[in-house]
Structure formats: structure tokens, C-alpha cells
C-alpha positions as CSV (number, residue, x, y, z in Angstrom):
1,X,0.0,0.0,0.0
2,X,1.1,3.4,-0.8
3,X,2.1,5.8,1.9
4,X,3.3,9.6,2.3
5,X,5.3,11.0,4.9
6,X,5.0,15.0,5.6
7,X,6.7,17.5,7.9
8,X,5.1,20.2,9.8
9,X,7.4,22.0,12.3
10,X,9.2,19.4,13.6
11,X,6.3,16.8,13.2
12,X,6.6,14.1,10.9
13,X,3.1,12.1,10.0
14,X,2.5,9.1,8.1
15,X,-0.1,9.5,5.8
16,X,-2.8,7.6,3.4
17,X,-5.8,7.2,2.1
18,X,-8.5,4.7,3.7
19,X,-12.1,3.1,2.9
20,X,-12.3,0.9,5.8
21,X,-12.8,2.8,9.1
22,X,-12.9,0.0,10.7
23,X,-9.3,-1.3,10.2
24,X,-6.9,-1.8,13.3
25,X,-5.0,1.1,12.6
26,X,-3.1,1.0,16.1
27,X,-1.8,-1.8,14.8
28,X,-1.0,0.0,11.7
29,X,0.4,2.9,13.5
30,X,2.8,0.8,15.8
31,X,4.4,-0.5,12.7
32,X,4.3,2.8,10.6
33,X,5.8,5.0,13.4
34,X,8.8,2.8,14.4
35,X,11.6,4.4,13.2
36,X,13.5,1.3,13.0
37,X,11.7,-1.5,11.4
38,X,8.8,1.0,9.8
39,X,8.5,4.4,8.0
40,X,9.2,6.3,11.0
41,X,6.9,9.1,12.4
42,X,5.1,10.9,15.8
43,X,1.9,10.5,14.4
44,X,0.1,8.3,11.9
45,X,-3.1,10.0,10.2
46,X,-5.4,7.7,7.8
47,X,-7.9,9.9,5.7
48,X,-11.2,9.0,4.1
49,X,-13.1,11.2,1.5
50,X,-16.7,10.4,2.0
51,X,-19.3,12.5,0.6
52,X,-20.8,14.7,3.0
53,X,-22.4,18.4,2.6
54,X,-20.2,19.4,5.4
55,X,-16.8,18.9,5.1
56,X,-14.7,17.4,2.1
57,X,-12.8,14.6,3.9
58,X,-12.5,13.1,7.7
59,X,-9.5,11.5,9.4
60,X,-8.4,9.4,12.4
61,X,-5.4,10.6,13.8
62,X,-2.7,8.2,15.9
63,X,0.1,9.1,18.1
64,X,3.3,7.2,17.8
65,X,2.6,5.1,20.6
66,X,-1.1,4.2,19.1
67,X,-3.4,5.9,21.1
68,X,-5.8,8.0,18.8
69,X,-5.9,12.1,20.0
70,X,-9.3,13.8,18.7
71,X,-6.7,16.6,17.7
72,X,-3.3,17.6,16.3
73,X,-2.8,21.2,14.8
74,X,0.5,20.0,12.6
75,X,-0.8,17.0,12.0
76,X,-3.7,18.7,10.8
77,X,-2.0,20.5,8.4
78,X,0.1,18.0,7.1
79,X,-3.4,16.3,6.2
80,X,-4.7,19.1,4.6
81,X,-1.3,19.3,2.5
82,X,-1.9,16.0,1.3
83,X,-5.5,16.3,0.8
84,X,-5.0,19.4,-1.6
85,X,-1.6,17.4,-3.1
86,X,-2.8,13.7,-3.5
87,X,-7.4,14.4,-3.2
88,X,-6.5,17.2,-5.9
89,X,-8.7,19.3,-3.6
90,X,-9.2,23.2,-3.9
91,X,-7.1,25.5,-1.6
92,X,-9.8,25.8,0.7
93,X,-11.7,23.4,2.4
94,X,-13.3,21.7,5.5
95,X,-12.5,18.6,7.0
96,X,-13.9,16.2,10.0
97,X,-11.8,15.9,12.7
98,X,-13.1,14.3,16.7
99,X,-12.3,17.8,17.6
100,X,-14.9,18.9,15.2
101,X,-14.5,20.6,12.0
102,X,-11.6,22.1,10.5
103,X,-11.2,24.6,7.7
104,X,-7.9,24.8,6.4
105,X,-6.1,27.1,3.1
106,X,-3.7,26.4,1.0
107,X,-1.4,29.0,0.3
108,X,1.8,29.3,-2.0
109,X,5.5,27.3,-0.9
110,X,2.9,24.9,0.7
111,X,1.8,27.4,3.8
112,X,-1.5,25.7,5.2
113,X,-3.6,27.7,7.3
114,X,-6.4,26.4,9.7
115,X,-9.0,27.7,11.6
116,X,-8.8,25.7,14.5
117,X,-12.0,24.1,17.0
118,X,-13.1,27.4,19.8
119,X,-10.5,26.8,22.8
120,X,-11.6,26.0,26.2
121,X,-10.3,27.9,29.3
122,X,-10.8,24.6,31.9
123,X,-8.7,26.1,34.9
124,X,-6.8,29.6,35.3
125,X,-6.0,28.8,39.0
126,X,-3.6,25.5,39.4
127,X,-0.5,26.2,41.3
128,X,2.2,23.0,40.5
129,X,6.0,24.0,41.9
130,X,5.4,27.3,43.1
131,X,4.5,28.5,39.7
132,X,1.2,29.5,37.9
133,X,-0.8,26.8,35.3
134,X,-3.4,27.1,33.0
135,X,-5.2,24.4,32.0
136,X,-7.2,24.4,28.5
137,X,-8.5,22.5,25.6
138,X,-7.7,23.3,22.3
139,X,-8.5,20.5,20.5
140,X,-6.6,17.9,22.9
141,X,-6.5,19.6,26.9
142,X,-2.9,21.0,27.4
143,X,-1.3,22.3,31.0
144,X,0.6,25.6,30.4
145,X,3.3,27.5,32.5
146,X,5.0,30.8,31.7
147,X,6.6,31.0,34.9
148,X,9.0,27.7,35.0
149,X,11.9,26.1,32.6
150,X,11.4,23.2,30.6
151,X,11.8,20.0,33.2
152,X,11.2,16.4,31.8
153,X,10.9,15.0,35.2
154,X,8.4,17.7,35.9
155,X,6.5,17.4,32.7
156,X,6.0,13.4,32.8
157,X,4.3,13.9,36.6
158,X,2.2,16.5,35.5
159,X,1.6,14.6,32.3
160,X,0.3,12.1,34.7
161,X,-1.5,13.7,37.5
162,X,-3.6,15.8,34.4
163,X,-3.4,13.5,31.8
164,X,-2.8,16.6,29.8
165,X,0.1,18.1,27.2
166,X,2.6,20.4,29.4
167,X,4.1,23.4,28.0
168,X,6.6,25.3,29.1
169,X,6.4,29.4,27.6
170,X,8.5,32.3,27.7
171,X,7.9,35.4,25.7
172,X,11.4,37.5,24.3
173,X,11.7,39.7,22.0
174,X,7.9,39.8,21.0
175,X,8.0,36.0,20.2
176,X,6.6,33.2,22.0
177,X,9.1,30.5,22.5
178,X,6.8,26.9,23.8
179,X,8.5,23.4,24.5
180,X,6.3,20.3,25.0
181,X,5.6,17.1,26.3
182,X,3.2,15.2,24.9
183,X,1.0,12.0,26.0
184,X,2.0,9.4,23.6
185,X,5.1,10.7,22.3
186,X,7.1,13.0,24.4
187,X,8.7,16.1,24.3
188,X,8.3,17.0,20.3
189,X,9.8,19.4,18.4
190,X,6.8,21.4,18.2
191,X,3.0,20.7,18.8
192,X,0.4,23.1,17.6
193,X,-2.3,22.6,19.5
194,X,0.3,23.2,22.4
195,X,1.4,26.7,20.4
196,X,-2.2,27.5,20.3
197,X,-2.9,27.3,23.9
198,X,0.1,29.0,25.3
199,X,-0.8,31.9,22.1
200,X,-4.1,32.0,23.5
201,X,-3.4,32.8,26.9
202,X,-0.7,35.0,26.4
203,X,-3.5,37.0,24.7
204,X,-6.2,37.0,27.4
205,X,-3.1,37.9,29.5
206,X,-2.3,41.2,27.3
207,X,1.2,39.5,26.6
208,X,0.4,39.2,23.5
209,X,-1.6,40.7,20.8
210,X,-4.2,39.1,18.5
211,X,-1.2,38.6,15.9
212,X,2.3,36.3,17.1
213,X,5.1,35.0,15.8
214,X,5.6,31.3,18.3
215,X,8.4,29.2,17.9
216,X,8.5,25.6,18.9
217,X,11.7,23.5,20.0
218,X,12.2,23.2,16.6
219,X,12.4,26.8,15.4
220,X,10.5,26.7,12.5
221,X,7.8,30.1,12.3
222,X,4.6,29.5,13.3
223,X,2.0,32.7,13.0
224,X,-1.0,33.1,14.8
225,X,-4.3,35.4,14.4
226,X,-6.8,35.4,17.0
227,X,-10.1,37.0,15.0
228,X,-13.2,36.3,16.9
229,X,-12.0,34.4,19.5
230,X,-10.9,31.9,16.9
231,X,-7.3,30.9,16.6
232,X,-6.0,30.5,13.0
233,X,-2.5,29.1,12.7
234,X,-0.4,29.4,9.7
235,X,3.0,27.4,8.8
236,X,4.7,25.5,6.2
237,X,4.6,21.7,5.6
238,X,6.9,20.1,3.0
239,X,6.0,16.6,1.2
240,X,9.4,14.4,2.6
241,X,8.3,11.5,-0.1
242,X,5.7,8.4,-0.9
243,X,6.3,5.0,-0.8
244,X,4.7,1.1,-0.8
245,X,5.0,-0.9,2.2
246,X,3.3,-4.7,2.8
247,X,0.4,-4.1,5.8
């Protein structure tokens, strides 16, 4: 079966097209993420085009370890990428996601936008190490510090005790600067949905303003708009290559 592999900001995803819903795509995944005896990835997404009034295509998205999230902003993208390179779909367009639906936009040197689901403030009061947390939902619930460097040790027992994402923020220069851990894979070197909560707060904080450049541990540009109290996140994702592999 064919495959693709794209890159978001530090996030690689394995990628293809499905019929069957119903396959055992943890299975799947386990095989497709292992960077030794498979393709080699964080995330697996399968997508299937269905016709529906609503949106253009759905997905099911995997984490490395094989535990499906209802959300990933990169990963999003990177469908979307392939939806508009491999579904020949137009530059705009909606697709399903567990988070609910997601418009994305295709723009020139493969820059996909998305309008992602309305985040959900869940705490603004948790004290964890003598610092300040925010807990909130933006897709997948994420625990969010300003106030604290980036621990691992720290970040697996919150990981734990919240059964969240932890992010660790700082703001210089203008710029948002997030590291995360992530449940199924680890710190990345990025997650969106991650960027998107700690942009999102830093606004209702007056750190930021509705516009932000954030940078992940990668370093790769992300931009964010907050219109409406809707967060729109814009990057590029590059095609790394297709290939057949026996399932």
C-alpha cells in the first residue's frame, strides 16, 4: 500500500488514504511510526473522502505510541497538505476531525492555514512547583506554565496527574518561545495545539496581541491570528516523499 510522509514544524506524519474505518489502525500505526523496522513518524493520520455536505474529507489521527488524539494542529495541516496534493482538492476546504471541523487554506510554498476548533479555558487557578498553570482545551487539553523552565521529570508527573500536554512558555523579543511534552510521544519538536494554547493565553493575558510570531523547539515560524476568539494558525509543511509498504 502506498504511503506519504510530511513535515510540519518538527512533526513528521504518516499518511494515506483509507475506505475501511474499521481497520486496526493501532496496529498500523505501531508499525508505521517505528523508526526502526517502519516508516518512522510521531503521528500516523489515515484519511477517508466520504461525501458529505459538510466537510470534504474526515481522518483518524494516531500518536506514535497508538493511542488516537481527537486533535493535532501539525498533523492537521500535514493532512490538509496531502488532501490538496494527493485528493487534488481546492485550496480551501473543511474537513472532519473528533475535535470537530476544521477549515484549512492552502497557500503558496505549501503554507496551510487552519481555523482551528473554539479553545476551552478549563482552569486559570492551578498552582504546581510554586509556579502558575493554565489548563485548556484546544483540540486535545494542554497544562501551560509561563513562569518555569522546561523539566522532563516535571512534565511526565504532570503529564500524569492531568493527563494533559505540558508546556513550558517564555515570551522574548515579542516571540513566543513553547516546548512540550506530549502524552504518547514525548517532548516534540513542536505541537500546535500546544502553540495555540500557550498563544491564546498569552493574549487573554495582554502578553500578546491578536497577531504572534511562536516558535517551537524546533524553530521553524509559526504565525497566529486570533479573530473572533478563533485561533487561525499558519505554517509551512513540506511533502518528505511516498512510498509502498506490505500491511
Amino acid at each position: 500500500m502506498e504511503f506519504c510522509k510530511y513535515y510540519a514544524n518538527g512533526n513528521d506524519f504518516v499518511i494515506a488514504k483509507f475506505n475501511n474505518k474499521n481497520y486496526d489502525f493501532s496496529s498500523l500505526t505501531k508499525k508505521l511510526c517505528n523508526r526502526y523496522k517502519g516508516i518512522g513518524a510521531d503521528g500516523f493520520i489515515a484519511i477517508f473522502k466520504e461525501e458529505n455536505k459538510e466537510y470534504d474529507f474526515s481522518w483518524a489521527f494516531f500518536n506514535q505510541d497508538s493511542s488516537e488524539a481527537f486533535m493535532c494542529a501539525n498533523g492537521a495541516r500535514a493532512a490538509a497538505c496531502f488532501a490538496f496534493n494527493e485528493l487534488k482538492l481546492d485550496k480551501k476546504f473543511t474537513f472532519s476531525t473528533k475535535a470537530g471541523l476544521i477549515k484549512a487554506e492552502i497557500f503558496d510554498d505549501d503554507y496551510v492555514q487552519i481555523k482551528l476548533s473554539k479553545a476551552q479555558i478549563i482552569s486559570e487557578n492551578i498552582k504546581e512547583f510554586n509556579a502558575n498553570w493554565f489548563l485548556i482545551d484546544t483540540g486535545v487539553p494542554h497544562l501551560l506554565t509561563f513562569e518555569l523552565e522546561y523539566d522532563e521529570n516535571m512534565a511526565i508527573f504532570l503529564r500524569q496527574k492531568y493527563d494533559a500536554n505540558i508546556n513550558y512558555a517564555k515570551l522574548k523579543e515579542g516571540a513566543l518561545y513553547v516546548r512540550t511534552y506530549e502524552r504518547g510521544v514525548g517532548e516534540t519538536l513542536a505541537c500546535g495545539t500546544g502553540m495555540s494554547a500557550c498563544f491564546y493565553i498569552a493574549n487573554k493575558l495582554k502578553m500578546l496581541g491578536s497577531f504572534a510570531k511562536v516558535y517551537p523547539k524546533s524553530l521553524e515560524l509559526c504565525e497566529f491570528n486570533l479573530i473572533n476568539n478563533e485561533i487561525f494558525f499558519k505554517a509551512q509543511v513540506k511533502k518528505i516523499f511516498s512510498c509502498n509498504i506490505e500491511i
